[in-house]
C-alpha positions in Angstrom: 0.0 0.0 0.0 2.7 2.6 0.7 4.8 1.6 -2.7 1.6 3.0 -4.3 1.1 6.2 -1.6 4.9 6.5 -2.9 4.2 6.0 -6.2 1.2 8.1 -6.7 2.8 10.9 -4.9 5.7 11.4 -7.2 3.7 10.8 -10.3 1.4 13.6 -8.9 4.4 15.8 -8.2 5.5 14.9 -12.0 1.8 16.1 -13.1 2.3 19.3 -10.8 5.8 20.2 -12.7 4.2 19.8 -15.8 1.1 21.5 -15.1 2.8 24.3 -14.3 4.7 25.0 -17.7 1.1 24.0 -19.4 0.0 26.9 -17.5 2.8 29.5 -17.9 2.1 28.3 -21.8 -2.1 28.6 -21.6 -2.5 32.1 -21.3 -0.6 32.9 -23.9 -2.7 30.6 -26.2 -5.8 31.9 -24.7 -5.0 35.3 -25.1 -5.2 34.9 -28.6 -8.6 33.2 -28.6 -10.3 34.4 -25.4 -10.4 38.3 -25.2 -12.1 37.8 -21.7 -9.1 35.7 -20.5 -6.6 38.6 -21.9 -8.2 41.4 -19.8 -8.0 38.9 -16.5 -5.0 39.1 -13.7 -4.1 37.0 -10.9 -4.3 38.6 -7.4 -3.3 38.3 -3.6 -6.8 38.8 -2.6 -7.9 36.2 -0.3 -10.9 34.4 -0.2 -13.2 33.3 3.3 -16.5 31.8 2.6 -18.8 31.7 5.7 -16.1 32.8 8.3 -13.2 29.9 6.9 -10.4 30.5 4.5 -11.2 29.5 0.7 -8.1 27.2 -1.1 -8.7 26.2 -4.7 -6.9 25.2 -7.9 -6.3 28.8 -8.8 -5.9 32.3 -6.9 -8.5 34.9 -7.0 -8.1 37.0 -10.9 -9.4 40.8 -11.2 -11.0 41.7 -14.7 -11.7 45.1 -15.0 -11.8 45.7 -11.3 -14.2 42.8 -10.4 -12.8 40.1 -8.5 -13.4 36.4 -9.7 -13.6 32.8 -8.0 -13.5 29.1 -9.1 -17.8 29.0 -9.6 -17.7 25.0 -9.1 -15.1 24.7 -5.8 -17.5 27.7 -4.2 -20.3 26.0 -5.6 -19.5 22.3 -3.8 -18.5 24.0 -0.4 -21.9 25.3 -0.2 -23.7 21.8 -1.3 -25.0 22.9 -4.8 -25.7 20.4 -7.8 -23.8 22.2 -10.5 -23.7 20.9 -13.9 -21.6 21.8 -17.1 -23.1 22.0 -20.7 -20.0 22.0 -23.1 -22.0 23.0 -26.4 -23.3 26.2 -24.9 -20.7 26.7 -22.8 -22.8 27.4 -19.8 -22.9 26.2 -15.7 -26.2 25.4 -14.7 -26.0 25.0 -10.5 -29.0 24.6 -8.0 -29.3 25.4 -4.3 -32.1 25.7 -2.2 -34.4 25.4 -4.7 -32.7 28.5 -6.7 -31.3 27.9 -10.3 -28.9 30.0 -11.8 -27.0 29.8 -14.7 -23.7 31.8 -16.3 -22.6 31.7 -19.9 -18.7 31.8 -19.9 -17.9 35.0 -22.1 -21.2 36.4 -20.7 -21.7 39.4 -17.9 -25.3 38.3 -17.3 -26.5 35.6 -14.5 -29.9 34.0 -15.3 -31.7 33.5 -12.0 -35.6 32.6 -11.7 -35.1 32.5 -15.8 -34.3 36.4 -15.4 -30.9 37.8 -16.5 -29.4 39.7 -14.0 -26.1 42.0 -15.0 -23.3 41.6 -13.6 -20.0 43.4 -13.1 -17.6 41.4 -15.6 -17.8 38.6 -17.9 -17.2 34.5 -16.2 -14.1 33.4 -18.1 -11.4 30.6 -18.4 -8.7 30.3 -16.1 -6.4 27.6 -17.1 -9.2 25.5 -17.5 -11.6 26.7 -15.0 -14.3 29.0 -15.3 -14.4 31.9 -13.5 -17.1 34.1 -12.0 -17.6 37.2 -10.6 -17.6 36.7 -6.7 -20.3 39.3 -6.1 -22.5 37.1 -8.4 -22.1 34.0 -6.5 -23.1 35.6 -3.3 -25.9 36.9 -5.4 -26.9 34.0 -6.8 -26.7 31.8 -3.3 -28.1 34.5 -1.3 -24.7 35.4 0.7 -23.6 38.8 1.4 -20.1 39.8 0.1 -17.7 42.3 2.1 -14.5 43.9 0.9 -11.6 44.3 3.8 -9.6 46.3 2.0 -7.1 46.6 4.4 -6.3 42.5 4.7 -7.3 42.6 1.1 -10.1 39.3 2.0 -13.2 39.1 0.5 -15.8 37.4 2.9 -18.8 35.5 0.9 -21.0 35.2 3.7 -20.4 35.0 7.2 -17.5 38.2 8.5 -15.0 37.3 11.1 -12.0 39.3 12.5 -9.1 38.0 10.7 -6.7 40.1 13.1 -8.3 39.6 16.7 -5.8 37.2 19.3 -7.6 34.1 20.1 -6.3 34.5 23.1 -8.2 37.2 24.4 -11.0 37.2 27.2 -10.1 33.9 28.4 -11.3 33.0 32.1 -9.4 30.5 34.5 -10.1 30.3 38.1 -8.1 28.2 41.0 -10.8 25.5 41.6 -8.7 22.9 40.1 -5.6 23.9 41.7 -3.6 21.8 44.1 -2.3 24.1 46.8 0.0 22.1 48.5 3.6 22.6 47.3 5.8 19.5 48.2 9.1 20.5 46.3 10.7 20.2 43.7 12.6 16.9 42.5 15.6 16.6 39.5 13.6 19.6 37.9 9.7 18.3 38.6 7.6 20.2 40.9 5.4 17.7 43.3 2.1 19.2 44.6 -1.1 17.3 46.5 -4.3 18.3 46.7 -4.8 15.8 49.8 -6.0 12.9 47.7 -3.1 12.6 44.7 0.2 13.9 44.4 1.0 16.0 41.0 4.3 16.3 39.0 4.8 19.2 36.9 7.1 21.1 35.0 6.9 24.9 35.9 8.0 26.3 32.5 7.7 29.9 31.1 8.2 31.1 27.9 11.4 33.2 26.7 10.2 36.6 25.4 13.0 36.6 22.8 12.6 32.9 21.6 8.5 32.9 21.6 9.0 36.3 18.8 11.3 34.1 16.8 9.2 31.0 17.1 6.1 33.1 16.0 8.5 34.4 13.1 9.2 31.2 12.5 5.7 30.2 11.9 4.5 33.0 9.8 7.1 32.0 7.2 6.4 28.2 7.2 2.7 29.5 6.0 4.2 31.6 3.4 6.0 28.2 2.2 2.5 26.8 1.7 0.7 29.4 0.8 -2.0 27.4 -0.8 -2.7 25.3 2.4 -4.7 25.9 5.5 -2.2 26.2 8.5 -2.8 26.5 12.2 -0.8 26.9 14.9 -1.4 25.1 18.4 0.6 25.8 21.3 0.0 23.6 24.3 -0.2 24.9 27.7 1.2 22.4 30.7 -0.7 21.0 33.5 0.8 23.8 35.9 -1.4 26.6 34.1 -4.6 24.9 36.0 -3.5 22.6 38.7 -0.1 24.1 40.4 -0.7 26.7 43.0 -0.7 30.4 42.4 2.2 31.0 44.2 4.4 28.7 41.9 2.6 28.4 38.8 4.3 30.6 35.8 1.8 32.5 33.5 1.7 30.7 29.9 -1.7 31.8 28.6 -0.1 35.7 29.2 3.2 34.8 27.4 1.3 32.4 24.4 -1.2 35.3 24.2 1.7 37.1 23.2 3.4 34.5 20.8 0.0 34.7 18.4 0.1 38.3 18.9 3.7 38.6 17.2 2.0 35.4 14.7 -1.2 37.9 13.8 0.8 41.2 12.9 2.6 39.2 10.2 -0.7 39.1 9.0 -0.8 35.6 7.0 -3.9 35.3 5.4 -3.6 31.7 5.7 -2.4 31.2 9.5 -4.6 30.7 12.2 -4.0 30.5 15.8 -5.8 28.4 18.0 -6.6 28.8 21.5 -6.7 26.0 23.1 -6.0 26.7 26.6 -9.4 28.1 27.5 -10.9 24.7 25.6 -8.7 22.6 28.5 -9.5 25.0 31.3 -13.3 24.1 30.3 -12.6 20.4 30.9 -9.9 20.7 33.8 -12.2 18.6 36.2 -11.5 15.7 33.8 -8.0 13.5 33.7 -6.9 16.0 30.5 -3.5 15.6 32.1 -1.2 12.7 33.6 0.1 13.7 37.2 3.3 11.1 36.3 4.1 12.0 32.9 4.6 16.0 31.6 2.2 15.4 28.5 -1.6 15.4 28.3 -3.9 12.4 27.9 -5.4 11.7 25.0 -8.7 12.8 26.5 -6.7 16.2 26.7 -6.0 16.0 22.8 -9.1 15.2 22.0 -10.7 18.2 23.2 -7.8 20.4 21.6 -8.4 18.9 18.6 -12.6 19.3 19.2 -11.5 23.1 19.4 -9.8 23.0 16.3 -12.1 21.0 13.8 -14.7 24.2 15.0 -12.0 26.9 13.9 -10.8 24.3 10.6 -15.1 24.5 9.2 -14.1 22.3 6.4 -14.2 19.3 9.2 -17.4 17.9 10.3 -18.5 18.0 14.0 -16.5 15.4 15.3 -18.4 12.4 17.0 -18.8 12.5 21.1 -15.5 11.4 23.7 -18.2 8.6 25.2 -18.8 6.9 21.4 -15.4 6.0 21.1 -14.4 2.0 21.9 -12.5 2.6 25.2 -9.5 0.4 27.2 -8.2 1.6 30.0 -4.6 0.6 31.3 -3.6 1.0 35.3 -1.0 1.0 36.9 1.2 3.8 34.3 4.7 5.1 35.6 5.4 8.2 33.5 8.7 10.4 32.4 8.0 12.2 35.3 8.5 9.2 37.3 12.0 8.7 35.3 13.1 12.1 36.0 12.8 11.9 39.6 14.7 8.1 39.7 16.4 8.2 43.3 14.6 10.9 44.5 12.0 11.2 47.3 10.0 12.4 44.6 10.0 9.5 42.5 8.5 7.6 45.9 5.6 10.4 46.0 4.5 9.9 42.1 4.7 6.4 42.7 1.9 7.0 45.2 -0.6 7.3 42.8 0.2 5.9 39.1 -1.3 6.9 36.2 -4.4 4.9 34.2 -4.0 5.0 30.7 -7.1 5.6 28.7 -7.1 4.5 25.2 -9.7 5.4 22.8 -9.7 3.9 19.4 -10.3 5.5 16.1 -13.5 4.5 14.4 -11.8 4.4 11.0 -9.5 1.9 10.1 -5.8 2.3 8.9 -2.7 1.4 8.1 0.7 3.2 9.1 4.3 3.4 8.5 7.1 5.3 9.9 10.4 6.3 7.3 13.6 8.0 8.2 13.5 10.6 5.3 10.6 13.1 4.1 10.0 11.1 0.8 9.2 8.0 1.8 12.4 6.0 0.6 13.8 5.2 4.2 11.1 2.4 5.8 11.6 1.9 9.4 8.8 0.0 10.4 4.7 -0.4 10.3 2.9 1.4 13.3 -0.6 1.9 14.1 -3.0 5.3 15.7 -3.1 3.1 19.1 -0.8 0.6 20.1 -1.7 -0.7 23.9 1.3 -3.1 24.3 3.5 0.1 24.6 1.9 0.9 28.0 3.2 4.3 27.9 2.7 7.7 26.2 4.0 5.7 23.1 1.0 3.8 23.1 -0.3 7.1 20.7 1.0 6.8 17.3 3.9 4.3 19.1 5.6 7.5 19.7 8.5 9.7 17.9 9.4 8.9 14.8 10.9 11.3 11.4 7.8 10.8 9.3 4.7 8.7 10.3 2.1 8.2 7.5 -1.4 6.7 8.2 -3.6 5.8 5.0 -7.2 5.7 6.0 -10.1 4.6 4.9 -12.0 8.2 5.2 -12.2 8.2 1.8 -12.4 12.0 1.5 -9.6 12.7 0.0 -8.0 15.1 2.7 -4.7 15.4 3.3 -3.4 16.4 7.2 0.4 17.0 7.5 1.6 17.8 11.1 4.5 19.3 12.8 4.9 18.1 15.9 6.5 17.8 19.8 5.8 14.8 21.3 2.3 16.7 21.9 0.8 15.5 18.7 1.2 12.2 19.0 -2.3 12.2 20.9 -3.5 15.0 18.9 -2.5 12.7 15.5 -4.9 9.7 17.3 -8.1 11.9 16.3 -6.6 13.2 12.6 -7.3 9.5 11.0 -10.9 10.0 11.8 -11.1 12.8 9.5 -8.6 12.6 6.8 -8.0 9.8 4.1 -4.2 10.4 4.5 -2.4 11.6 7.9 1.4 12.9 7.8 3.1 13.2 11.4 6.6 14.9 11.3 8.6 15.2 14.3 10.9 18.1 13.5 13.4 17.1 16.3 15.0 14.4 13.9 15.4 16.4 10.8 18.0 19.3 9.7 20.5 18.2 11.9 18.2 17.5 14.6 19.5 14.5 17.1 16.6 14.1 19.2 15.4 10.2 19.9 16.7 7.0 17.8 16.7 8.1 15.0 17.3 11.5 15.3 20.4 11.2 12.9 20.0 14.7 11.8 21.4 13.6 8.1 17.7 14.3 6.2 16.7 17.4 5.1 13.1 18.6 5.8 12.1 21.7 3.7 8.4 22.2 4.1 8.0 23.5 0.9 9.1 20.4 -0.9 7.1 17.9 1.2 4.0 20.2 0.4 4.8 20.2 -3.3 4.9 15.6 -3.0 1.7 15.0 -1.3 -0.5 18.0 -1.3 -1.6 18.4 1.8 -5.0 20.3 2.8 -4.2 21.7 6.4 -0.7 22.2 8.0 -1.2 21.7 11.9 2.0 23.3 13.8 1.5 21.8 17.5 4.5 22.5 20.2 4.2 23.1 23.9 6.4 25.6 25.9 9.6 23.5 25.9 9.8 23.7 21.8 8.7 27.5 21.8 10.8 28.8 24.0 14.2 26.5 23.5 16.4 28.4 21.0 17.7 25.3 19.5 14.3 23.7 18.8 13.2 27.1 17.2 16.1 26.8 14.8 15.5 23.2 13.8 12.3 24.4 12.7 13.3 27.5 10.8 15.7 24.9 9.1 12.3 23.7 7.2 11.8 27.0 5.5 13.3 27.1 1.9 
């Protein structure tokens, strides 16, 4: 199965080189034949239908001063029945009950069998036919805005493209546990009188979260034709350590997506997640022996982001997932504590492990190298015999691929910490193909077994073989604020 993913993917690249000359060659034949197509320029304008950012073949053209947009990719996204009539030249779509029709080479939309004008003519580009945007709202009953300052259209649904998720968030100290043990080989031990709680108090450099958030802006200009959000993950001391020894992350990632939103990338979204998890902080969405979150935890993370990504449907219910719970789980914390007094408090109360299984089906690999040459082994989404963290995604590898049998056609690549590996688990229930890259083990990165650092990663590249739909950047503190991991992933810009 992953000879053909391999396969397929390099002959699509191959189809990707060549369709690019066709279409550095097409206008020039076009422009001879199609005066409409002559008149028409590409443009930076950006394109959000009902609130979420519009990708499609081709950017946004201006004819005349009207902007135009790919009729039948706007057409699908809304649920119309759109057909093509190649002898007349002419799209026929219905929604609602409303018919409309556009004549390419026309400037009139027929709606209710009425022709209504409309700024410019539809018209080829390369070989899609494009129509005036203010039509389409027209024609589906949308509203369209012009931001001219961000230079978006919004068909639809208006959101604020520049406002911090991050704002107005509300956490109290219900959940906190007050009593401060000490702290152990770099672990801080609290007890709330029934369990003990290990946890790494980390902050977040001021110099290194700027660079990170550089960082970030220019892996979405690398893919500037994918959706890309960024995720930063808060540790369990933001809602369980006590006040007096808990540092302030949501204030310092607050202001890593504030740096992230004045690059203004049209096609970056941060995602607040930490408000999410403080909604669900009664709940085990941390261990208290290991410094990562449950999969519970990444579950509702990635709950928050399939609402902010509205090209995923509403995920299914935590309680309709096949469950198995493991006891008796010793964590890292556990091993960075060995021979200490602290090790003997975790030990007090071990973790359970709480498995949930996809509901699609599907088969994984791990590789070495970012194009698939390199096998390493199979792996699968949950793998219980690990009894461990690695049980999600059986840990850090270079590349993990997961072919599923979604059947969609969407394509996830993320770029992860050891924090998506249970964010990944939820991925295969929504995309037909899931890419997991750990960027600790590429560019010279030496991080794990085979962190070899002799494979180049260049994001650009691995975008241009497989085509991915949505770019998912996940870190937490450690990887944000750590000069050296910052640098290994600016080492995957081209």
């Amino acid at each position: 199965m992953f000879r053909k993913i391999i396969e397929s993917n390099i002959q699509r690249l191959l189809k990707s080189t060549l369709y690019k000359i066709c279409i550095l060659i097409l206008p020039i034949f076009l422009s001879l034949v199609n005066p409409a197509f002559a008149e028409t320029t590409t443009s930076d304008i950006i394109l959000y239908l009902n609130g979420n950012i519009f990708y499609s073949s081709c950017p946004i053209i201006v004819e005349n001063g009207t902007a135009l947009a790919p009729f039948r990719e706007i057409a699908d996204t809304f649920g119309a029945s759109t057909s093509w009539d190649s002898s007349s030249e002419t799209i026929t779509s219905t929604l609602n009950e409303v018919t409309v029709q556009f004549k390419l080479g026309s400037n009139v939309m027929i709606k209710y069998g009425k022709p209504v004008e409309m700024g410019s003519e539809t018209c080829y580009y390369g070989n899609t036919a494009m129509v005036p945007v203010k039509a389409i709202g027209d024609a589906f009953g949308y509203p369209v805005t012009w931001d001219e300052c961000n230079r978006v259209i919004f068909l639809g649904d208006v959101v604020n493209i520049n406002n911090n998720p991050m704002n107005n968030i509300k956490i109290t100290n219900e959940f906190r546990y007050n009593d401060y043990i000490g702290e152990y080989s770099g672990v801080s031990i609290f007890s709330n009188g029934n369990e003990n709680f290990g946890m790494e108090l980390l902050g977040i450099n001021d110099y290194w979260g700027s660079s990170y958030a550089e960082t970030i802006a220019k892996i979405a200009d690398c893919v500037p034709y994918a959706n890309v959000y960024n995720i930063i993950v808060p540790t369990a001391q933001e809602f369980y350590a006590s006040n007096s020894k808990k540092t302030n992350q949501t204030a310092a990632i607050s202001d890593v997506y504030e740096h992230i939103i004045q690059y203004n990338k049209k096609n970056l979204k941060p995602i607040n997640i930490v408000q999410t998890l403080y909604d669900h902080a009664a709940e085990k969405i941390y261990f208290c022996t290991d410094h990562h979150w449950t999969q519970r935890g990444a579950y509702y993370a990635y709950q928050k982001y399939a609402l902010e990504n509205k090209s995923i449907p509403e995920i299914d219910p935590l309680n309709t997932f096949e469950v198995q719970n493991i006891y008796g789980n010793y964590g890292s914390l556990c091993s960075f504590t060995s021979g200490t007094y602290g090790n003997q408090l975790l030990a007090q109360n071990p973790d359970m492990l709480q498995l949930f299984s996809p509901k699609s089906s599907s088969e994984g690999a791990a590789y070495r190298d970012p194009f698939m040459r390199s096998y390493i082994q199979s792996i699968k989404v949950i793998y219980p015999p690990a009894k461990s963290y690695s049980c999600f995604i059986e840990g850090d590898y270079p590349l993990e691929v997961f072919k599923t049998n979604v059947n969609n056609g969407k394509k996830i690549c993320i770029i992860k910490d050891s924090f998506g590996d249970a964010f990944a688990t939820w991925a295969v229930n929504n995309y037909e193909e899931v890419y997991v890259i750990d960027y600790r083990m590429f560019n010279g990165g030496t991080y794990g077994d085979y962190g070899s650092g002799k494979n180049d990663f260049k994001i650009s590249d691995f975008y241009n073989f497989v085509k991915f739909d949505d770019l998912v950047i996940i870190s937490y503190p450690v990887t944000v604020s750590t000069g050296s991991s910052v640098q290994l992933l600016t080492k995957m810009v081209n």
